[in-house]
Every structure is written in C-alpha cells, then in structure tokens.
C-alpha positions in Angstrom: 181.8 218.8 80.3 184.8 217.3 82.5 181.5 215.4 84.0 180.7 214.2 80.7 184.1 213.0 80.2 184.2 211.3 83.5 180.9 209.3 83.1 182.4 207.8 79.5 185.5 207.0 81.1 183.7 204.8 83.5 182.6 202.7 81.0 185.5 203.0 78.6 188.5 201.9 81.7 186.8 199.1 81.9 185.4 198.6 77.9 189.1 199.1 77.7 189.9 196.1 80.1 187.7 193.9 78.6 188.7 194.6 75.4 192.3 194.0 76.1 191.3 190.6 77.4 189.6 190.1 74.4 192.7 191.3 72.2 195.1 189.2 74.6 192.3 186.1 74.2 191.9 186.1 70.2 195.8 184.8 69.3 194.6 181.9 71.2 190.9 181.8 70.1 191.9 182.1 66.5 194.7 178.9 67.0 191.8 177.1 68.7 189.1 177.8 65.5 189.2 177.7 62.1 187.8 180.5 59.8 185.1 177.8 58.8 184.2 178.3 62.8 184.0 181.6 62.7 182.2 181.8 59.6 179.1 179.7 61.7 179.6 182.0 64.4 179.0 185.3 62.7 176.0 183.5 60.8 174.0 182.8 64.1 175.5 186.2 65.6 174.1 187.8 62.5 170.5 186.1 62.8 170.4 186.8 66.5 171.1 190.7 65.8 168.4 191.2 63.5 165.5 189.4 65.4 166.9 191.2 68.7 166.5 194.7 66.6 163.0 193.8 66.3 162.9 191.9 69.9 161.1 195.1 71.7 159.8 197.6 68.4 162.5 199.8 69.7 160.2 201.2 72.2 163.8 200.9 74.2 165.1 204.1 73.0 162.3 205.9 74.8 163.5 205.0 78.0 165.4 207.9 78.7 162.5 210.7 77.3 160.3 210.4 80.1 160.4 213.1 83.1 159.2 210.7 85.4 161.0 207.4 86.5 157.7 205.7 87.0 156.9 206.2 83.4 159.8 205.0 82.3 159.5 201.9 84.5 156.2 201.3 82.5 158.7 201.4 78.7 160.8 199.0 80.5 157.8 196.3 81.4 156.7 196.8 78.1 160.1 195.4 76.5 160.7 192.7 78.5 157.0 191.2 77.1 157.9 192.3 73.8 161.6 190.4 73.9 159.9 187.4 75.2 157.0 187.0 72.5 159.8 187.8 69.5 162.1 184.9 70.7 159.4 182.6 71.2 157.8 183.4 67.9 161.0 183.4 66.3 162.5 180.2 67.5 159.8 178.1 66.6 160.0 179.5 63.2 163.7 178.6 62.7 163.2 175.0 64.5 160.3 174.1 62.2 162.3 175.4 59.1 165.6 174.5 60.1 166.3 172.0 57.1 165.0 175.1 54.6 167.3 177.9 56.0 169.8 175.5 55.5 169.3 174.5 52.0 168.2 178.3 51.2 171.7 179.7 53.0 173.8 177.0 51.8 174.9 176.7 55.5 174.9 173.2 56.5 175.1 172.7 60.3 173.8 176.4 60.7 170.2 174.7 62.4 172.2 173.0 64.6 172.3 175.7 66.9 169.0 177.0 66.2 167.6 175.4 70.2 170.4 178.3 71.2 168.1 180.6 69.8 165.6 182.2 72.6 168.7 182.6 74.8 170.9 184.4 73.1 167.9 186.9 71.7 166.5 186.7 75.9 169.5 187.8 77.3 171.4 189.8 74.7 167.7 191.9 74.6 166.8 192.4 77.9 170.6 193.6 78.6 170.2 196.3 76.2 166.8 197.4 78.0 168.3 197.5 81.1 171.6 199.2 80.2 169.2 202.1 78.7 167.5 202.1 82.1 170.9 202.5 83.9 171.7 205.5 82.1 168.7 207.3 82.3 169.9 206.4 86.4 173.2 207.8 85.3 174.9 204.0 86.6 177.8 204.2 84.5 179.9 202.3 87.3 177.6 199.4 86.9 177.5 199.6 83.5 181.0 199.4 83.3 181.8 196.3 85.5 179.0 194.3 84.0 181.0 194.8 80.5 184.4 193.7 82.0 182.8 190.8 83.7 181.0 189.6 81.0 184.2 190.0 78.6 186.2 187.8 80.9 183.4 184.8 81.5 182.5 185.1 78.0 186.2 184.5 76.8 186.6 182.4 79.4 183.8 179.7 77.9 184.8 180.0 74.5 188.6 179.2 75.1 187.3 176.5 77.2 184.9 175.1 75.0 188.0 175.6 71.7 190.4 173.4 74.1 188.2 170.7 74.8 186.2 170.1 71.4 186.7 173.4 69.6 183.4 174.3 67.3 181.2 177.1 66.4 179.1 175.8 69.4 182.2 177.1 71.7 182.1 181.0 70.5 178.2 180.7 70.6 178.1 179.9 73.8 180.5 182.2 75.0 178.5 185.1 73.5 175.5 184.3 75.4 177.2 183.8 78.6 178.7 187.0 78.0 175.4 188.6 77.5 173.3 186.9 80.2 176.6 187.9 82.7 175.8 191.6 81.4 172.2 191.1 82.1 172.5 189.7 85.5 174.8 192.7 86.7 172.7 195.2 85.4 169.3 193.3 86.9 171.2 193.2 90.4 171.4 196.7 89.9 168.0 197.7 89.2 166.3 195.7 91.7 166.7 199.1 94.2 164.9 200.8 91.6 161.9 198.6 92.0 159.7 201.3 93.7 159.2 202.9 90.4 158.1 199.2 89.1 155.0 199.4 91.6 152.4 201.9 89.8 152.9 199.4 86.4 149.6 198.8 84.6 148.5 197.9 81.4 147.1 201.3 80.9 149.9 203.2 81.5 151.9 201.2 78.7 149.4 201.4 76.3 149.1 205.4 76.7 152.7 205.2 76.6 152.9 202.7 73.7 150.8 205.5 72.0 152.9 208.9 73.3 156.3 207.0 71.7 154.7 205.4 68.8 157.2 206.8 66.0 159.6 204.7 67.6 158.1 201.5 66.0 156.9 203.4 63.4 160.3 205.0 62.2 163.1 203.6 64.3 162.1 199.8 64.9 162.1 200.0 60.7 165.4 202.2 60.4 166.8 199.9 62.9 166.0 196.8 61.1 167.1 198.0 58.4 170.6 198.8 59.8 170.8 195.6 61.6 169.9 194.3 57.4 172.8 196.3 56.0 175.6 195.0 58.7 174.0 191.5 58.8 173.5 190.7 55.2 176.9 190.5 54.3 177.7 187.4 56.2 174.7 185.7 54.4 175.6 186.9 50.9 178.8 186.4 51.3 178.4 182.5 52.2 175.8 182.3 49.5 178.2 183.4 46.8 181.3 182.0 48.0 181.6 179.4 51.0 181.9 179.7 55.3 185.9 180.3 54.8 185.0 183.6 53.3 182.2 184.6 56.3 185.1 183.7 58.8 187.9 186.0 57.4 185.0 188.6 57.1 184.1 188.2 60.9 187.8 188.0 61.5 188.3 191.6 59.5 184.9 192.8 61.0 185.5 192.0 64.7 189.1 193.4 65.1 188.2 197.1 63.3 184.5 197.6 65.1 187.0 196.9 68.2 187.2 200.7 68.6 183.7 201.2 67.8 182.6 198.8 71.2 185.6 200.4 72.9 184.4 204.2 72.9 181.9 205.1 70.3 179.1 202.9 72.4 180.5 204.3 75.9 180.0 207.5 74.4 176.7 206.9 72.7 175.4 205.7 76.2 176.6 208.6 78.1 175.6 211.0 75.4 172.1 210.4 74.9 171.6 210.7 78.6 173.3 214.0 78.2 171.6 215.2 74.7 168.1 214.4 76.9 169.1 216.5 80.1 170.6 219.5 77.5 168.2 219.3 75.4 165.2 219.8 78.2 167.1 222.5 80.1 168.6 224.6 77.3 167.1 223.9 74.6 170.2 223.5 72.6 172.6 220.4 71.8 175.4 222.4 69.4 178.2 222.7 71.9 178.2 219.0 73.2 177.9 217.5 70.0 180.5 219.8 68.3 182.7 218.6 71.3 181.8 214.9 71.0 182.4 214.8 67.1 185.8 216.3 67.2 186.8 213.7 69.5 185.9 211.2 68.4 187.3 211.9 64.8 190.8 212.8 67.2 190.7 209.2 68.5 189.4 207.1 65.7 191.9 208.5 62.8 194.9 207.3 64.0 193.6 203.7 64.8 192.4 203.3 61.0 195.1 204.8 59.7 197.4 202.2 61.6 195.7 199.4 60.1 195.3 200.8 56.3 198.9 200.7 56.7 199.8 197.5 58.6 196.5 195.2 58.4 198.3 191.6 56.9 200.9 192.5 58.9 199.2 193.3 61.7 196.8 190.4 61.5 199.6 187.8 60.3 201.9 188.8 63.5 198.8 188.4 66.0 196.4 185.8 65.1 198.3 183.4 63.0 199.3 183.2 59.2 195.9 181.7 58.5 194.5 185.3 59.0 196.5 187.2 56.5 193.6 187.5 54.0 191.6 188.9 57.0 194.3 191.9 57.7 193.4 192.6 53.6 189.9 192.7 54.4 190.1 195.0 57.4 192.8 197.3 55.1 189.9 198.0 52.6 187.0 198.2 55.6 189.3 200.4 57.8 187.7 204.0 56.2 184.0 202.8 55.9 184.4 202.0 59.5 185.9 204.6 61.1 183.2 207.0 59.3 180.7 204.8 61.3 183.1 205.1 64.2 181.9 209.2 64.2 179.0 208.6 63.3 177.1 206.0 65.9 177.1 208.1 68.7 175.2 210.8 66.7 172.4 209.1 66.1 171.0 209.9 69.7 170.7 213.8 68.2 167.6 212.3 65.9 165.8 210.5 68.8 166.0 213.5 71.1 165.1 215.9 68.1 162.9 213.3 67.1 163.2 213.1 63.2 163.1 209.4 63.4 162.2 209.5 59.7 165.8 210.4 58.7 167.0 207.6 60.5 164.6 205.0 58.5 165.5 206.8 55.1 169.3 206.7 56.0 169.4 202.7 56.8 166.6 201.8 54.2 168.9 203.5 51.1 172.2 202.1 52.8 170.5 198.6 52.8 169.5 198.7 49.3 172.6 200.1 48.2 174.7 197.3 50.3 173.0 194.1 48.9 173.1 195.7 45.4 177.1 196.0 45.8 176.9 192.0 47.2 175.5 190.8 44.8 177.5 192.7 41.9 180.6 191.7 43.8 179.4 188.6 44.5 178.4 188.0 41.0 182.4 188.8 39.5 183.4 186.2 42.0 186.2 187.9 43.6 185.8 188.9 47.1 188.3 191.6 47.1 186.0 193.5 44.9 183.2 192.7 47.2 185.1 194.6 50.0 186.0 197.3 48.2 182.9 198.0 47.0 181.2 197.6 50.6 183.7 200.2 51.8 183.2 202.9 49.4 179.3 202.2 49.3 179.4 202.8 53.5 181.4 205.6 53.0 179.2 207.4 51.2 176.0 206.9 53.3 177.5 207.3 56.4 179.3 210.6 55.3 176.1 211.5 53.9 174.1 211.0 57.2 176.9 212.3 60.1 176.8 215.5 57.8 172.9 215.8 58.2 172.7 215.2 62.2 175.5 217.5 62.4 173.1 220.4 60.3 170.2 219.1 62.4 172.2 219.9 65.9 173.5 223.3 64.2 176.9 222.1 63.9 178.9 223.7 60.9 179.7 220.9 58.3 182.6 223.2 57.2 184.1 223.2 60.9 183.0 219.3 60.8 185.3 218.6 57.5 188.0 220.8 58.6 188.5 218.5 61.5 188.6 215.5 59.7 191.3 216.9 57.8 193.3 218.5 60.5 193.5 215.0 62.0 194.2 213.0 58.6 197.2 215.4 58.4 198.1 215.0 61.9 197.8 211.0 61.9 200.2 210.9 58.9 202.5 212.6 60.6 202.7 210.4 63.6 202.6 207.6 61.4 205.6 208.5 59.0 208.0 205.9 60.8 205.8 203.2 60.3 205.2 204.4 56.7 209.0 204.2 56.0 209.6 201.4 57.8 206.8 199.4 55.8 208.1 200.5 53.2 211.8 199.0 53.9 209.6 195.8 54.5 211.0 195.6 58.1 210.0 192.4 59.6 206.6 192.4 62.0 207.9 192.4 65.5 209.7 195.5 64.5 206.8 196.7 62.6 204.2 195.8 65.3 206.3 197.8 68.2 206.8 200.7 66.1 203.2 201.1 65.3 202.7 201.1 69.1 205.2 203.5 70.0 203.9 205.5 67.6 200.2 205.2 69.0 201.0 205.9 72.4 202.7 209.1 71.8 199.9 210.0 69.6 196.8 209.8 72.0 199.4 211.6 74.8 199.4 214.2 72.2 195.7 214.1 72.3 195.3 214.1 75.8 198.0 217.2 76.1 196.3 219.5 74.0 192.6 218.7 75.1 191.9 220.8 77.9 189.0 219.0 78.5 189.7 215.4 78.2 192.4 216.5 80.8 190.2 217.5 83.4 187.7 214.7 82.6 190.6 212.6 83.5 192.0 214.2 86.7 188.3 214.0 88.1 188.2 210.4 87.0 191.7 209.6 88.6 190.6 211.1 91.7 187.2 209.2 91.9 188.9 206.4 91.4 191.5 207.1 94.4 188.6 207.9 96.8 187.3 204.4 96.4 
C-alpha cells in the first residue's frame, strides 16, 4: 500500500506544482480576460471534450487488461487511427456548418476558432492514450513532469497571448499547447517501448477490437454520455441566458474541479493499474478500494467545506470583484462536486469487474436528468436556481452510483457513509474559526489567511493519523533524496 501511495504522489507533487502555478497564474489571467472570454473558452473546451470522448470508441481503457505488452501495443495503434479519423471527420463538419452552430448556439464568434479544431482533439486524445500506456508501464515520474511542464507552457501562452491582444483565442491556445506539451513528454517516453510496436498487424487489432468490444459498446456510450452531462451546461446555459453567464460558470467550474485534477485523476491513474494487478493475482479489490475511498473523502471534505463557507469571499479576494458571482456559483456546486471528487476514481472498479453497463445507465439517467434541470432552470430565468438545481440533481446520481461500485467491490456502504460523516464532523470542527470569523464579517485578507491556517493544520492532522499515507510519504521523500 505505502507503494500505492508513493506512485500517486509522483504525480500529485508535481499535479500539485502545476496547479499552484495555475492558482498563482489565474489573478492575472482573470484581470487579462473578461467572463465573456471565458465563456468562448469553455464553449470550444466543451465541444473539444465530447468529440475527444468519442475520438478512439474508448477502446483506450483496455490498455491496461492485456497480459502481454505486445497486445496492448496493438489497443494503442488502434487509437491513434481512431483519434485521427474523428478529428478529421469532425472538423469538416463544424467548418462547413460553422455559420449554423452559430445561429443554433447563439454563440457568435464561436466558428471562429473552429480551424483550432483537429489540434486540440489530436493532441488532447493521443495524450490520454499514451498516459494509459504509461501506466500500464507503471511511468508515474514521466507522467508527472509532463503535467508540470505542460501547466507552465500552457499558462505561459495564455498570459502571453492576454497581454498582447487578450481573447478567447489566447486560453484556446494555451490549452492546446498544454496538451500537445503533455503529449510530446509522454511520446519521448514511449519510444523505448517501441519493441512491443513491432509484431502490430491489422489482425491482431481486429481480434482485439473484437476481445474488448463492450468498451464501445458500453463505455464509449456511458462516456459520451458523461462528457453530455458536464458539457451541456455551458451550451444551455448560453442558450438561455448570454456568454457572461458561461464565463462565471467556467470560472465556478474550473477553481472547485481544481481538486478533482489535483488528486482524484493521479489516483484514478495509479489505481486502475493497481485494481488490474489485484484483481489478476488475488482475485479481490475490497481492501484497496476501501482504503482509497476513505481518503479521498479525508482530503476532499475539508476543501468543499472551505469554499461553501468562503466562496464570494474567496473568489472576490483572488480573482478580482468581477468574479464575485462566480464564488456564488462554486458555493452552491461545492457538494455536487466533491461527491464526484470520491467518486471518479471508482469508476476503474467497473472496467476491471467489467459491468460496463452500469456505467452507460449511470451517465445516460444523469444526462437526462441534467438537461431536464437546464432547461427548467433555464426556463424561470434565474441562474441561481439553475445551479442549485444542477447541484442537488449531481448529488443524487453520483451518491447513487459511488454507493453501487462500492457494493460491486464488496465495500460496506454502512462503513462507506460512516466515513463521510466522521469527516463532515471533523471538517467543521477545524473550520469553526473561519465560521465565526465569517460570521463577524471580518474583512478578506483576514478571512483568506485564516482559512489557510486552518487547512494546513487540517491535512497535518490527516497525514498524523494515517499510518499509511505516512509511510507512502517517507518512501516518497526518500526516492526523491536518492535522485
């Protein structure tokens, strides 16, 4: 297990660095834009994430199942023609149509960006093929500096591009220079792994194709239909109200999933590689999961606890005044997302159990369900309403579906909600001086330092009283010194 823990921290130090950048960048970013910028940006972000969820048929999630590297080798060839054909296909679609999706959206400028297209699917694609690849090779190292290095030359365009002519072109383009930096690590990386690249033929991948064929037919639809659910909101959102709405949205949005980039994906991509390898040689996935899920509910309460208390403040006293309706936002999103925060990770346990189908019922109800609440809250023309009833809608389904992969990996639910309650009690208890001193409307610097003094002696708690996580460090310190 202290392995286990090692392995995430790789990734997380330097998730963690990047994301510090990113925090230390967005004052700056958020001066440099206006929320009708971002509101463009989360639009072509949000069309780029649902044609890369269908960029490969999600044949990339089998690249850890095979035994044999070769095989895997084949899964990897075969995504990397799939990624290409989508954003070919899909590009010429959105060029020809450009004035429609416009008109249809009621997003003008949106086409401008539409020649953007292939690469930002290319590269944001293939780096999500590869970085299953490096797992399965247990490369978390590499893994990890491509994600700092991509953070910093990523910021680094978009800060540029806001300083000399700032537009939604400049955070486009620092996304896809953030992703094709990613991609470029990771390829360095696998070159020494060509070998297993040389027995490729086109009737190995379509035996394969054929072995792993309920991952098109269950996941490639559960995962568009997830991609659907967090993606629609930005387009319903700008259809009932305007781009200022979409920006403090993507503002709200992009500061709470912070944790769920930070450490729910550096566990997710150590943990599937682990799930695989337990799974094969005991037969059995309780006690890791268990282990994971308590953890993760450990970290992830006391950051969304933090913000349901502080959000305007919190928002107002870091990215500007202009943002204070976007610390409201993330307030009423805080719970729904820190139920996703547990939950991500989990999802591995259905691959490597395979009961895909779960999966494709879980996202297919939550999609319904999510454009249902849009359009209601769209329809009483009050966004506030919308939010709220997008949190409580994902709290239900995502409560719903963390209980049922915890069942599936024998995890007692009971255990499950007792956690989640120990550390709600817990987290209010660390947070009482920021409670009273919010409530004596203390002014924000004051405010702002005590909710970090609070959070530091918080997760040194954690860290204290988790044997584990203890060791995991201490090995991970002492890797680190041997270099």
């Amino acid at each position: 297990m202290s392995k286990f823990i090692s392995s995430i921290l790789k990734l997380l130090t330097a998730t963690i660095l990047g994301q510090i950048l990113g925090i230390l960048v967005m004052p700056l970013l958020s001066r440099l834009y206006t929320p009708a910028d971002f509101g463009l940006f989360q639009l072509f972000i949000s069309l780029v994430a649902l044609i890369a969820t269908i960029s490969c048929l999600s044949y990339s999630s089998a690249i850890n199942l095979p035994q044999k590297h070769e095989d895997a080798a084949n899964i990897v060839t075969l995504c990397f023609f799939l990624i290409i054909i989508t954003s070919i296909i899909t590009t010429i679609f959105f060029v020809v149509f450009s004035e429609n999706v416009d008109r249809i959206l009621n997003t003008p400028g949106l086409s401008y960006y539409f020649l953007l297209l292939p690469f930002a699917i290319i590269f944001n694609s293939s780096a999500y093929v590869l970085g299953f690849w490096l797992s399965r090779r247990e490369e978390f190292g590499i893994m990890a500096t491509g994600n700092l290095i991509s953070s910093i030359s990523g910021k680094a365009v978009s800060v540029g591009s806001g300083i000399l002519s700032p537009s939604p072109f400049g955070l486009i383009f620092g996304t896809i220079i953030n992703d094709a930096t990613i991609f470029v690590v990771f390829l360095r990386s696998t070159i020494k792994d060509f070998r297993f690249f040389h027995d490729v033929s086109y009737e190995k991948i379509k035996q394969l194709a054929y072995r792993y064929k309920k991952f098109p037919q269950y996941d490639l639809i559960a995962h568009l239909a997830n991609s659907a659910t967090m993606q629609c909101t930005p387009f319903l959102l700008v259809f009932f109200f305007s781009p200022i709405i979409v920006g403090y949205y993507a503002m709200a949005h992009l500061v709470i999933n912070l944790p769920v980039k930070l450490v729910a994906n550096s566990f997710s991509s150590v943990f599937y590689q682990k799930l695989c390898v337990e799974k094969k040689v005991t037969g059995s996935v309780k006690k890791i999961v268990k282990s994971v899920h308590t953890r993760l509910i450990s970290i992830g309460m006391f950051g969304c606890l933090i913000v349901m208390i502080i959000g305007p403040e919190l928002f107002t006293f870091v990215l500007g005044k202009n943002w204070y309706t976007a610390g409201v936002y993330a307030q009423i999103l805080t719970p729904y997302f820190f139920v996703v925060f547990i939950s991500v990770p989990l999802f591995s346990i259905l691959n490597v159990m395979e009961k895909q189908d779960i999966f494709l019922w879980f996202n297919l109800l939550t999609l319904c369900s999510t454009i249902a609440v849009l359009i209601i809250g769209g329809l009483s023309g009050n966004p506030l309403i919308v939010m709220l009833l997008l949190s409580c809608n994902g709290i239900v389904f995502w409560s719903w579906v963390n209980m049922t992969t915890l069942k599936i990996a024998g995890v007692s639910r009971r255990d499950a909600g007792y956690e989640i309650l120990h550390y709600l009690v817990l987290g209010l208890l660390f947070c009482l001086p920021l409670i009273i001193a919010k409530y004596y409307s203390i002014q924000y610097p004051m405010i702002i330092f005590i909710a970090l003094i609070v959070s530091v002696i918080y997760y040194l708690f954690i860290v204290y009283q988790d044997v584990q996580l203890k060791k995991g460090l201490v090995n991970f310190i002492g890797e680190i010194r041997q270099k």
